[in-house]
N, C-alpha and C positions, 0 to 999 in steps of 0.2 A: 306376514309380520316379520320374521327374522330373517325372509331375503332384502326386504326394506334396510334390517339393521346391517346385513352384512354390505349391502349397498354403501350405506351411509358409514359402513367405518373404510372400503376399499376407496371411497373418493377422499371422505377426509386421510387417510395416510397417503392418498396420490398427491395433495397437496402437499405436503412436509417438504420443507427445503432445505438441501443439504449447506448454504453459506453460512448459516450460523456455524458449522464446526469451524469451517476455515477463517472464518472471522476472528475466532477465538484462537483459533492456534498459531494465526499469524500473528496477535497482538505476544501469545507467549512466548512465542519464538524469536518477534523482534525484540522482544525487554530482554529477554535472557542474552542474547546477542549484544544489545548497547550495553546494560548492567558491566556483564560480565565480559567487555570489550572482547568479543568474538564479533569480527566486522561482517565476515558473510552470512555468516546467522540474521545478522543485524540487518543487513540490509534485504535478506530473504525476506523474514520474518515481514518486516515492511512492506516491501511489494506485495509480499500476500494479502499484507494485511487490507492495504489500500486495494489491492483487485479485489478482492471480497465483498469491501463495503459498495465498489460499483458496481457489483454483478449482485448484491440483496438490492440494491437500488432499484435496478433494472427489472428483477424478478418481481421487484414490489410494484413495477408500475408509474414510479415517482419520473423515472427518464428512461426515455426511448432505445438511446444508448450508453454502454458503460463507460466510452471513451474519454468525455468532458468530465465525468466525475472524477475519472482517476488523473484526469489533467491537474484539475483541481485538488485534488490530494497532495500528488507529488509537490505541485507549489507549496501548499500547505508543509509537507516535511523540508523542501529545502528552505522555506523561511525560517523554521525553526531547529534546523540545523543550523542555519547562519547564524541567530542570535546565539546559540551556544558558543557558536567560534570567535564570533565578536565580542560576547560579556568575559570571554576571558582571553583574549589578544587585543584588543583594543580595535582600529579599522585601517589602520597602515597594514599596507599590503605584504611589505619588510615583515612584519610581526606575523603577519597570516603563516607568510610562506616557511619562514622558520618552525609557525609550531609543526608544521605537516610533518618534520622530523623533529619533531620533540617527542618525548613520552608520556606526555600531558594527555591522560586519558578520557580527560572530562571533553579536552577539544576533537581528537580522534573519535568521541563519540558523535558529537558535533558534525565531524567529516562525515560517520557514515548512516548519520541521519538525511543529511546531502549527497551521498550517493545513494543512499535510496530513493529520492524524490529525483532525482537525474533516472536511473534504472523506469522508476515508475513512469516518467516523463516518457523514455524513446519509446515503452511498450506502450503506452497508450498515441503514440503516432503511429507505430507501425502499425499496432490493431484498427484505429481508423481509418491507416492508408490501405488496407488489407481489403477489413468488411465494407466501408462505406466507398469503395470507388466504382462500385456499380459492377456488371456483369462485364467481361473480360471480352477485347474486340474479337 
């Protein structure tokens, strides 16, 4: 009877998965980053945030691999870095390119909401072009 129990709590704690922390910390890590216009934080916090959610995806079963999903992520953050940059420069490119040196915090956030879905984007090619191109000639 109580090697049954210790059976049954050695597989359920084999199960436990560790992306819930980094799920988590990525999300605190990128807020405290845009918040508080700290860009590499920002954009860290991000990537993590979005690897995470593809790698509990993948642990979960839902998709084969993590690549597409953090594809999709990264689109995901640069659309809505865009509309940040847009709702407050208008969509002339003239206005873009001046806020990049303005002090406008709210569009600099903007920006590096969009370089993190770019960041997220090459790492999700490379790690595709990496694990998925089959065994090496």
């Amino acid at each position: 009877m109580a090697r049954e129990e210790r059976e049954t709590e050695t597989s359920a704690a084999a199960k436990v998965s560790s992306w819930p922390l980094f799920v988590a910390l990525g999300l605190a890590v990128g807020e405290v980053g845009v918040v508080m216009a700290i860009y590499p934080l920002a954009i860290g916090g991000l990537v993590l945030f979005a690897g995470s959610i593809a790698g509990i995806l993948t642990e979960a079963g839902y998709t084969e691999r993590p690549w597409r999903t953090l594809t999709a992520l990264s689109g995901v953050f640069v659309a809505l870095g865009l509309i940040v940059v847009v709702t407050q420069t208008g969509t002339s490119v003239g206005a873009i390119e001046s806020a990049l040196a303005s002090t406008d915090t709210i569009v600099l956030r903007g920006f590096s909401i969009v370089g993190a879905g770019i960041v997220a984007l090459a790492a999700s090619i490379a790690g595709g072009s990496v694990t998925d191109a089959g065994p090496a000639a």
